[in-house]
Structure formats: structure tokens, C-alpha cells
SEFI-224611 format. One record per atom (N, C-alpha, C): residue number from 1; atom name; x, y, z. Coordinates in Angstrom, 2 decimals. Example, Ala and Ser with C-alpha at 12.3 -4.5 7.8 and 13.67 -1.06 7.14 Angstrom:
2
+-----+------+---------+---------+---------+
: pos : site :      px :      py :      pz :
+-----+------+---------+---------+---------+
:   1 :    N :   13.19 :   -5.69 :    7.80 :
:   1 :   CA :   12.30 :   -4.50 :    7.80 :
:   1 :    C :   13.20 :   -3.30 :    7.80 :
:   2 :    N :   12.85 :   -2.25 :    7.08 :
:   2 :   CA :   13.67 :   -1.06 :    7.14 :
:   2 :    C :   12.90 :    0.03 :    7.87 :
+-----+------+---------+---------+---------+
This chain:
114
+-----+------+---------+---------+---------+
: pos : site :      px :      py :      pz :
+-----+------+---------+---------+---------+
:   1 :    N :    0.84 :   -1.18 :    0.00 :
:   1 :   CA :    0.00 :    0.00 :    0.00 :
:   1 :    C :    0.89 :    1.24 :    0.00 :
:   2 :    N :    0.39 :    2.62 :   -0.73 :
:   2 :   CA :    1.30 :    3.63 :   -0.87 :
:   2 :    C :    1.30 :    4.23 :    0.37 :
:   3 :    N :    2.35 :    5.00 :    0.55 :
:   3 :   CA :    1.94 :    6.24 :    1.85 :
:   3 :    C :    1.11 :    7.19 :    1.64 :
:   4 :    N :    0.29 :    7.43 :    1.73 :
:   4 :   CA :   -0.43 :    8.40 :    1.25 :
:   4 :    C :   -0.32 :    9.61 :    2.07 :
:   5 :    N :   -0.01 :    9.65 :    3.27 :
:   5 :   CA :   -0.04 :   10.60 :    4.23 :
:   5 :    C :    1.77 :   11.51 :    3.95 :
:   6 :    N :    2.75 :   11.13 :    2.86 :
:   6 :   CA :    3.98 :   10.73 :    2.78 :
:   6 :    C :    3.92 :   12.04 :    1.21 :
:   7 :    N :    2.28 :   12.15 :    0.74 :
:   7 :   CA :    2.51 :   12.62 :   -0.47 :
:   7 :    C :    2.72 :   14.26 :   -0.75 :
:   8 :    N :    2.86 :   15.40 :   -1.46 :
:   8 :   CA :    2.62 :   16.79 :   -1.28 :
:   8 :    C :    1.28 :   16.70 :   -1.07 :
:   9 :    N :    0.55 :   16.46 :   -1.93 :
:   9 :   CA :   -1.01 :   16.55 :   -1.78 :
:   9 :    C :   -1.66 :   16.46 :   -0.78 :
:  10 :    N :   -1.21 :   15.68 :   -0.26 :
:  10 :   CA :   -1.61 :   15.75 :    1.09 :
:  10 :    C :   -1.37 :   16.68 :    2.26 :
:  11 :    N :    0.20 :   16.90 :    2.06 :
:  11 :   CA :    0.62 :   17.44 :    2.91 :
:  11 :    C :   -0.21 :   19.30 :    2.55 :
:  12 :    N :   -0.48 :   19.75 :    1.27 :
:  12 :   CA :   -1.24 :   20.75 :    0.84 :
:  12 :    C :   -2.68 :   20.88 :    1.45 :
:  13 :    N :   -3.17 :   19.48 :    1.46 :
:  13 :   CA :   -4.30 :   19.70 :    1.80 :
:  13 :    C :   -4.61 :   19.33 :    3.31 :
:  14 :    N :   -4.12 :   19.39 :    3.91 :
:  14 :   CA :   -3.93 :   19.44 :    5.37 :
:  14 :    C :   -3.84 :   20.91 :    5.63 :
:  15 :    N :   -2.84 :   21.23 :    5.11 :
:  15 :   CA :   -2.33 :   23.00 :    5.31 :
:  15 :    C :   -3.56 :   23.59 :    5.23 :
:  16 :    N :   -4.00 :   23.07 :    4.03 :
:  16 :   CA :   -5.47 :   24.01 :    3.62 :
:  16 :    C :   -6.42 :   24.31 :    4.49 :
:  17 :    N :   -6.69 :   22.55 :    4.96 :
:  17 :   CA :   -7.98 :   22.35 :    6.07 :
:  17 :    C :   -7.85 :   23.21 :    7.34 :
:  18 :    N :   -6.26 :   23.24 :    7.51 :
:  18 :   CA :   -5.65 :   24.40 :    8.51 :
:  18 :    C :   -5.80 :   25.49 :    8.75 :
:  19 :    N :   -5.32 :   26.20 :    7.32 :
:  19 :   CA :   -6.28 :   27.46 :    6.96 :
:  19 :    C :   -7.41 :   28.02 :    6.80 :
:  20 :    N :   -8.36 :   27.00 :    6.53 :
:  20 :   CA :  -10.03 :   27.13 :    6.87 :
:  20 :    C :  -10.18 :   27.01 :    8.21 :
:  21 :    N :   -9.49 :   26.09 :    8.78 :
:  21 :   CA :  -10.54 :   25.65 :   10.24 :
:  21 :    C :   -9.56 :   27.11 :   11.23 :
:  22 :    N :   -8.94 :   27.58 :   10.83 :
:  22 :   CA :   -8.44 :   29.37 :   11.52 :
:  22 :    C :   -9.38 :   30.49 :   11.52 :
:  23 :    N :  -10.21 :   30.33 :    9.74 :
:  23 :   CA :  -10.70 :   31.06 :    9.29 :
:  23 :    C :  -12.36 :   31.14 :   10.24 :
:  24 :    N :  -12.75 :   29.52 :   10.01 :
:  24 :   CA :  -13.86 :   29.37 :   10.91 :
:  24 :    C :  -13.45 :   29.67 :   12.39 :
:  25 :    N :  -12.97 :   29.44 :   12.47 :
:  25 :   CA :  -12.39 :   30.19 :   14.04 :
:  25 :    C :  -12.38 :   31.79 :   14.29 :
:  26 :    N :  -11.48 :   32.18 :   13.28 :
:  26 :   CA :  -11.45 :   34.04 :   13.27 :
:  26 :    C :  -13.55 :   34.03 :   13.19 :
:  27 :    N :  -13.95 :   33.53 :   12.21 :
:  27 :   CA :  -15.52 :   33.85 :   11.99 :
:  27 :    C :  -16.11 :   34.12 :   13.40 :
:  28 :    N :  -15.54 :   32.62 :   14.27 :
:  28 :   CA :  -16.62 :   32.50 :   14.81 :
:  28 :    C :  -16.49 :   33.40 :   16.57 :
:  29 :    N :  -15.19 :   33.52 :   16.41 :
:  29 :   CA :  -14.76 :   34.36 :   17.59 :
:  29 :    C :  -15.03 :   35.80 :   17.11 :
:  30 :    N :  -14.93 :   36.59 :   15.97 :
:  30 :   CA :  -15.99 :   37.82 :   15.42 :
:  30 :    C :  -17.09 :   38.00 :   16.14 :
:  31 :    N :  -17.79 :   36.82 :   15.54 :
:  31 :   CA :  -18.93 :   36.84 :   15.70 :
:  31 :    C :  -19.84 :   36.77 :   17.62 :
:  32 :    N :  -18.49 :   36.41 :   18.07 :
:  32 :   CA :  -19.03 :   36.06 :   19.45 :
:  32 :    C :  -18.42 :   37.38 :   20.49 :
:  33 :    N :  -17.53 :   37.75 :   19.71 :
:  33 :   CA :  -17.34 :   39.53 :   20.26 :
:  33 :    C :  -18.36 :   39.95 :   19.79 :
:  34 :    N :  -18.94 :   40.54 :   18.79 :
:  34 :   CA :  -19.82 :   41.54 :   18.25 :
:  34 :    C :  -21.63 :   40.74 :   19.37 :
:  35 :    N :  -21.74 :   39.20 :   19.51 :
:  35 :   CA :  -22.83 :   39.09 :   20.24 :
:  35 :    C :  -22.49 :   39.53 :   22.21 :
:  36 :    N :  -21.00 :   39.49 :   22.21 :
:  36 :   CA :  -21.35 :   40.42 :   23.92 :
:  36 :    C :  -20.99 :   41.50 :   23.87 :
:  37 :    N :  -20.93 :   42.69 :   22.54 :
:  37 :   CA :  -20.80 :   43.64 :   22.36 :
:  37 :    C :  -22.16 :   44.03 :   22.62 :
:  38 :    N :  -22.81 :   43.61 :   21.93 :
:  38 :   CA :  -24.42 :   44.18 :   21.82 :
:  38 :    C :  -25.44 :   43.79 :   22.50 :
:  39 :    N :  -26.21 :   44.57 :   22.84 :
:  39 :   CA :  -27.53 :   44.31 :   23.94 :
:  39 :    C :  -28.12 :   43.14 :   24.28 :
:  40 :    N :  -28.02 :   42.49 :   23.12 :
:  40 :   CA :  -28.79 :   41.30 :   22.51 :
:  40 :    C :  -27.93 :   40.01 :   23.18 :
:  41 :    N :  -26.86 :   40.30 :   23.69 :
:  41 :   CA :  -25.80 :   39.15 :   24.23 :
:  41 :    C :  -26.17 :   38.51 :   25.23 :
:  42 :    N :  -26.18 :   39.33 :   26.20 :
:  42 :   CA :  -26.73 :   38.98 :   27.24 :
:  42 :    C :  -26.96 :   40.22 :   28.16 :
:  43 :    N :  -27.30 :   40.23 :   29.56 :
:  43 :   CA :  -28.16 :   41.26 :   30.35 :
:  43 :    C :  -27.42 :   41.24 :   31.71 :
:  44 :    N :  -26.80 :   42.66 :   31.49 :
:  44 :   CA :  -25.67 :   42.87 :   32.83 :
:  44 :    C :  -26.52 :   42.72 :   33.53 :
:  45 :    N :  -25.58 :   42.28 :   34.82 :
:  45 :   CA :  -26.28 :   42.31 :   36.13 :
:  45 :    C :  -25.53 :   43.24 :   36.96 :
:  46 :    N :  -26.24 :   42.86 :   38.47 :
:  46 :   CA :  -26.32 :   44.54 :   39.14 :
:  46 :    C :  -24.35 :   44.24 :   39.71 :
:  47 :    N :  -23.66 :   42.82 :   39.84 :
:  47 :   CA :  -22.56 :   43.23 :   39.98 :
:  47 :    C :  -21.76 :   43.06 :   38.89 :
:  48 :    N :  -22.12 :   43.35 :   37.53 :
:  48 :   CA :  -21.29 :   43.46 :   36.64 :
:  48 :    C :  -20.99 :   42.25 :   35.48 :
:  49 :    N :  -21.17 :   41.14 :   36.07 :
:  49 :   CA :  -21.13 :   39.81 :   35.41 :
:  49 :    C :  -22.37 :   39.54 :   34.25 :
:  50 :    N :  -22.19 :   38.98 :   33.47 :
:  50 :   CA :  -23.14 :   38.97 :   32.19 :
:  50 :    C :  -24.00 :   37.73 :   32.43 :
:  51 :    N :  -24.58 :   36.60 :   32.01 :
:  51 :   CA :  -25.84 :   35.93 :   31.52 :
:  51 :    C :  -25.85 :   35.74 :   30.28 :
:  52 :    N :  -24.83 :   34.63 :   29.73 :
:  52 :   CA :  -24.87 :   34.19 :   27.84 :
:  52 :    C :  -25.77 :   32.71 :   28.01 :
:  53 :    N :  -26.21 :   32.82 :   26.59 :
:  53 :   CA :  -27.07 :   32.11 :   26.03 :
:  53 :    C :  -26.23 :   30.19 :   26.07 :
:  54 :    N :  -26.28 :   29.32 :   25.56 :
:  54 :   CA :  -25.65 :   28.60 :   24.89 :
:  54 :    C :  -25.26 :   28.72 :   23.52 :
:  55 :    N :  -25.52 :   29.95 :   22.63 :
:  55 :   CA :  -24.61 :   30.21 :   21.50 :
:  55 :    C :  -23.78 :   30.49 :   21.76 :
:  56 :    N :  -23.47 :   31.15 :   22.71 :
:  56 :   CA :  -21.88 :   32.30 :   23.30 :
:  56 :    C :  -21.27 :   31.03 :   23.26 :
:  57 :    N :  -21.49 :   29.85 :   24.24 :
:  57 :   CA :  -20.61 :   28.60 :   24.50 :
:  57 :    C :  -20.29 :   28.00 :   22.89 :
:  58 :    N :  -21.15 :   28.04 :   22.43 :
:  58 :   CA :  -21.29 :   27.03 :   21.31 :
:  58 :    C :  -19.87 :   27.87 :   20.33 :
:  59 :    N :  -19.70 :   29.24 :   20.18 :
:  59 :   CA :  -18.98 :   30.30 :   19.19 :
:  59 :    C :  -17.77 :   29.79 :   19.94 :
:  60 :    N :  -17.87 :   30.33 :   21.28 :
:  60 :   CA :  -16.36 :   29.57 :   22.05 :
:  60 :    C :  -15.36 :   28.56 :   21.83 :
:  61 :    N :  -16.33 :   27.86 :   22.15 :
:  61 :   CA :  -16.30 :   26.44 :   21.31 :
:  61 :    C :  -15.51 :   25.88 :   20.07 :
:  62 :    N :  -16.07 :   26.49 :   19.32 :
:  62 :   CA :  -15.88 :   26.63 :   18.00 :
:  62 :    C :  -14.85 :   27.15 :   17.98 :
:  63 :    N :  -14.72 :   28.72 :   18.34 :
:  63 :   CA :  -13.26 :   29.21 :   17.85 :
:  63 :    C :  -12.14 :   29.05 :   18.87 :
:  64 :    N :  -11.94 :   28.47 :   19.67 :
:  64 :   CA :  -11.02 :   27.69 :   20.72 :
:  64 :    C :  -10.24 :   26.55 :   19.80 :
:  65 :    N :  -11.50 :   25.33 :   19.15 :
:  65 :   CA :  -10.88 :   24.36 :   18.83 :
:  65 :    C :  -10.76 :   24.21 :   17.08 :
:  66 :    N :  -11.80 :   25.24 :   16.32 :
:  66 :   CA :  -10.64 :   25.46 :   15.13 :
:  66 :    C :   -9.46 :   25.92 :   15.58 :
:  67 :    N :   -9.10 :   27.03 :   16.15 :
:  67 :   CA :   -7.75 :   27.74 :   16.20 :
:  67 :    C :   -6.96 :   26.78 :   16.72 :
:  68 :    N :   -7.02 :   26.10 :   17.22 :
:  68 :   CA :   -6.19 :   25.00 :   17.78 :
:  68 :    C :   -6.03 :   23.70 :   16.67 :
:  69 :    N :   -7.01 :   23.14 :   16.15 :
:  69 :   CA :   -6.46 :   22.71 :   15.25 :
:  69 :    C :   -5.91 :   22.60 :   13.67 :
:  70 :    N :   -6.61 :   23.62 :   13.74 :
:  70 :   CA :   -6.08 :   24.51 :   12.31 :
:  70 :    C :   -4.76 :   25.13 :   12.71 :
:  71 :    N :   -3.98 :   25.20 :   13.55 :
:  71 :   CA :   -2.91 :   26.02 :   13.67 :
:  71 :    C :   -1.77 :   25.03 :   13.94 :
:  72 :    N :   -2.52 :   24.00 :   14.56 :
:  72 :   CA :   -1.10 :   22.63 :   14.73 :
:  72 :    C :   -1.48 :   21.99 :   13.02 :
:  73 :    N :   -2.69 :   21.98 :   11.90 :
:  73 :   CA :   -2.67 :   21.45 :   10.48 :
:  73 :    C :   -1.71 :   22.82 :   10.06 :
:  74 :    N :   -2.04 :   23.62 :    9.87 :
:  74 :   CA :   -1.36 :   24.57 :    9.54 :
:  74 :    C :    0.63 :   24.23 :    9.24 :
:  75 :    N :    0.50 :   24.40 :   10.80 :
:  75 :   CA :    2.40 :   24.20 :   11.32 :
:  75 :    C :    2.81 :   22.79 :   10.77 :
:  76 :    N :    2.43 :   21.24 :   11.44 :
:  76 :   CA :    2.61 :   20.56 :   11.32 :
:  76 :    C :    2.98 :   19.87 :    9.61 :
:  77 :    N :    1.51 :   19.90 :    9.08 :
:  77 :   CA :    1.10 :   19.90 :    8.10 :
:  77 :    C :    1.27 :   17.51 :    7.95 :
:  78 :    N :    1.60 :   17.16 :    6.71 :
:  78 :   CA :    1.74 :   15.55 :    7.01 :
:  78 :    C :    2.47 :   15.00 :    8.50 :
:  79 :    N :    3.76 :   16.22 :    8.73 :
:  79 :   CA :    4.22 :   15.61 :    9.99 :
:  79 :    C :    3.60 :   15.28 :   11.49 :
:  80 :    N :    2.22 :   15.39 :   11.07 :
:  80 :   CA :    1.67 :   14.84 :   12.19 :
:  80 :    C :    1.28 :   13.50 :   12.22 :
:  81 :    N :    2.09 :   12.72 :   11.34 :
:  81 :   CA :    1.61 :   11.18 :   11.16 :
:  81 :    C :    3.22 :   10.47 :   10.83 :
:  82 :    N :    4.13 :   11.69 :   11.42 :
:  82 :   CA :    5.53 :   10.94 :   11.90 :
:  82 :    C :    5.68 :    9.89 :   13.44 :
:  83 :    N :    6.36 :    8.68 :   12.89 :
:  83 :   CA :    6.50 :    8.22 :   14.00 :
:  83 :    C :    7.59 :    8.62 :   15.29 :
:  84 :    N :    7.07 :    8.67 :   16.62 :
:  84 :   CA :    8.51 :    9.14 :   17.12 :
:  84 :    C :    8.99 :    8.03 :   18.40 :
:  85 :    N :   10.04 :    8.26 :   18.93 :
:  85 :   CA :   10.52 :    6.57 :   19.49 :
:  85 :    C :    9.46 :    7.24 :   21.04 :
:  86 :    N :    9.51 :    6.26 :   21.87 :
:  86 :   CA :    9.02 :    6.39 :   23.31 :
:  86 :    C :   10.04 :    6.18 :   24.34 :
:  87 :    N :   10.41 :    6.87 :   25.46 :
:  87 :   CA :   11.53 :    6.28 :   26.25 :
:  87 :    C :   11.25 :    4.93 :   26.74 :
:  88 :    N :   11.79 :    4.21 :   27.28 :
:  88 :   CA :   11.72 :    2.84 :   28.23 :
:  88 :    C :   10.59 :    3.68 :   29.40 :
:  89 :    N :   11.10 :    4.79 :   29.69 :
:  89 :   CA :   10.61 :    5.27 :   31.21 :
:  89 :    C :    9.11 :    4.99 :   30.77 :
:  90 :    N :    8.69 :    5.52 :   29.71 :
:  90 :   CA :    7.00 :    5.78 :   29.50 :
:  90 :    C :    6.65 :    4.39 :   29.10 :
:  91 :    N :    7.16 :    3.46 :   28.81 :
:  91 :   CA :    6.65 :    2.43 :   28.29 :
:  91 :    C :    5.50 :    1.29 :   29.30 :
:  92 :    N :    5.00 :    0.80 :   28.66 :
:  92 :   CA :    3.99 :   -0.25 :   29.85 :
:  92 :    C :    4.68 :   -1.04 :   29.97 :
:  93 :    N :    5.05 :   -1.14 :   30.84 :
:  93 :   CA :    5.76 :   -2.82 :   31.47 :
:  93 :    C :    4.96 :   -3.82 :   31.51 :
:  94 :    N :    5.19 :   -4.74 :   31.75 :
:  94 :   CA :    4.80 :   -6.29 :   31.74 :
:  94 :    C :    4.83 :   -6.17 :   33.19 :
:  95 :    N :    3.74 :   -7.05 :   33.60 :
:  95 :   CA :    3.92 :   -7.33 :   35.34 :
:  95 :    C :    5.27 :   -8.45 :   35.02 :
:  96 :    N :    6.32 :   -8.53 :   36.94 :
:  96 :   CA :    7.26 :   -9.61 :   37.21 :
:  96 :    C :    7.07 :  -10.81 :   36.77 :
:  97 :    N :    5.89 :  -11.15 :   36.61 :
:  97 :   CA :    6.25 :  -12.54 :   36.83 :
:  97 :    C :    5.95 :  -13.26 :   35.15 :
:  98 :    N :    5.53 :  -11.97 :   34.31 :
:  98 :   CA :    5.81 :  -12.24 :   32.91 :
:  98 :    C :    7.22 :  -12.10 :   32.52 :
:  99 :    N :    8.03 :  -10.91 :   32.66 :
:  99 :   CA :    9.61 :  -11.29 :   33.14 :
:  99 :    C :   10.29 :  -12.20 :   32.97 :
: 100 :    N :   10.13 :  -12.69 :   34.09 :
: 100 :   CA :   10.42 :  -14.13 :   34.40 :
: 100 :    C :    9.97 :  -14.93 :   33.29 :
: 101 :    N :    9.03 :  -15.12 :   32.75 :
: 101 :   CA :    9.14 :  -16.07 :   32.05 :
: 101 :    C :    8.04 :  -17.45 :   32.65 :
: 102 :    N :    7.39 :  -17.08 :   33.67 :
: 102 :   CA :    6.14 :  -17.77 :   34.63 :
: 102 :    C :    4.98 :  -17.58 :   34.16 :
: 103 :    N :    4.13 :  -18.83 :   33.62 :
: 103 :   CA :    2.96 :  -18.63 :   33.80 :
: 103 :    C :    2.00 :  -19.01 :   34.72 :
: 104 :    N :    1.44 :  -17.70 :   34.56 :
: 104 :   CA :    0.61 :  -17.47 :   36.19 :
: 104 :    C :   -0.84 :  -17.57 :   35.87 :
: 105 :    N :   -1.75 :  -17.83 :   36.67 :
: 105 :   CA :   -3.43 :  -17.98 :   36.99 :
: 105 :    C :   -3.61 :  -16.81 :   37.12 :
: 106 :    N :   -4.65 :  -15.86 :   36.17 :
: 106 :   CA :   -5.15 :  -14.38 :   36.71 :
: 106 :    C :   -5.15 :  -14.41 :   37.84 :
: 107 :    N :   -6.13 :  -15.68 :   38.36 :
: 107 :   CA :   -6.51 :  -15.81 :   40.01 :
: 107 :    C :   -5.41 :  -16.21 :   40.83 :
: 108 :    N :   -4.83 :  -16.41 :   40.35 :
: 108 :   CA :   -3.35 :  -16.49 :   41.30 :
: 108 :    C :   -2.68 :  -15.03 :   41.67 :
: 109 :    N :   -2.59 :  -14.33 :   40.72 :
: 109 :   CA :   -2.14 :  -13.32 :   40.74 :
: 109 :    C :   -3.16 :  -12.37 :   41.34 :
: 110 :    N :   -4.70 :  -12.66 :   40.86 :
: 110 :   CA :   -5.71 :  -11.60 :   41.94 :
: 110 :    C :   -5.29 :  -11.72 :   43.54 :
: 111 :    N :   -5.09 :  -13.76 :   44.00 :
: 111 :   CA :   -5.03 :  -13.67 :   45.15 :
: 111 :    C :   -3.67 :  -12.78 :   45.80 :
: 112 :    N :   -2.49 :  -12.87 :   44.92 :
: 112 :   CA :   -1.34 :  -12.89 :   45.50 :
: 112 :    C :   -1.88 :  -11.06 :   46.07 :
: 113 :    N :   -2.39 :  -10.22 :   45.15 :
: 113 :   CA :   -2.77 :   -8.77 :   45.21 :
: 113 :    C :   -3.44 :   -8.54 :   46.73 :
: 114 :    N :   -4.22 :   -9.43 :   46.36 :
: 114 :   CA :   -5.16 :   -9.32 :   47.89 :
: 114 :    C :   -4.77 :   -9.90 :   49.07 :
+-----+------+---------+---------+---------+
């Protein structure tokens, strides 16, 4: 099978999706200034704190996690489907007594726990 993730085209159209999902982001964070700019946003209260709708969350939302991932498609671009090594430190170990080279009864090993 080819690499496909390995090709320009790809690597272009990643960039791209990058550049849109910024764009929907710039949109949607616009758009969510100009709704607590205006009356219509929500309704100060008497100590100052506002009262948004679930669109406010929803625009947030939105332009939080385009900009975030449109900006690592952007940067990254294919190299986000490079492999990279793991230390020993992070790795999952094997319980001891696989190690060793012992085979053990789950329930042997539940009792030994308990």
C-alpha cells in the first residue's frame, strides 16, 4: 500500500484544512465579540457579570478548537503522522512474573494482590 499521508497533496491539503478551520475560528470568535458587544448578548447584572445564552458557549467552542487545530494542520502539516521513538521510562511494562518467564493464573495473581 502507498503512503499516502507521505505525499505533497496531502501534505497541501492538510495546510489548507488548517487554513479554513483558523478562518472558521477568526468567523466565529468575530462573531461572538460583536454578540457580547451588543444588547442582545446577554443582560448585565447589578454586579457586573453577564448571563450568555448557549450560543456564546457554542462560538467559544468553535473558535477555541478550530484555532487549535487549524494552527497545529497549519504548522505541522503531514508531519503529524511521523513516528517518534518512546523512552523505556513511559513504556507499559509487563507485570514480574511475565519477566520471568512464569505462567501465572489471573486468580493467582488476583489472590497474590489481595
Amino acid at each position: 500500500m502507498a503512503a499516502w499521508h507521505r505525499d505533497w497533496r496531502t501534505d497541501l491539503g492538510l495546510r489548507g484544512a488548517g487554513v479554513i478551520l483558523c478562518a472558521v475560528a477568526y468567523l466565529a470568535i468575530a462573531q461572538l465579540v460583536a454578540l457580547c458587544l451588543s444588547s442582545r448578548g446577554g443582560e448585565i447584572l447589578a454586579h457586573g457579570s453577564a448571563v450568555y445564552g448557549p450560543a456564546t458557549f457554542a462560538l467559544a467552542t468553535i473558535g477555541f478548537l478550530g484555532a487549535s487545530a487549524g494552527s497545529v494542520l497549519v504548522l505541522c502539516g503531514t508531519h503529524i503522522f511521523d513516528e517518534i521513538v518512546i523512552s523505556a521510562r513511559w513504556r507499559a511494562s509487563r507485570m514480574p512474573h511475565d519477566r520471568a518467564g512464569e505462567s501465572c493464573n489471573s486468580d493467582q495473581v488476583y489472590e497474590d494482590l489481595v
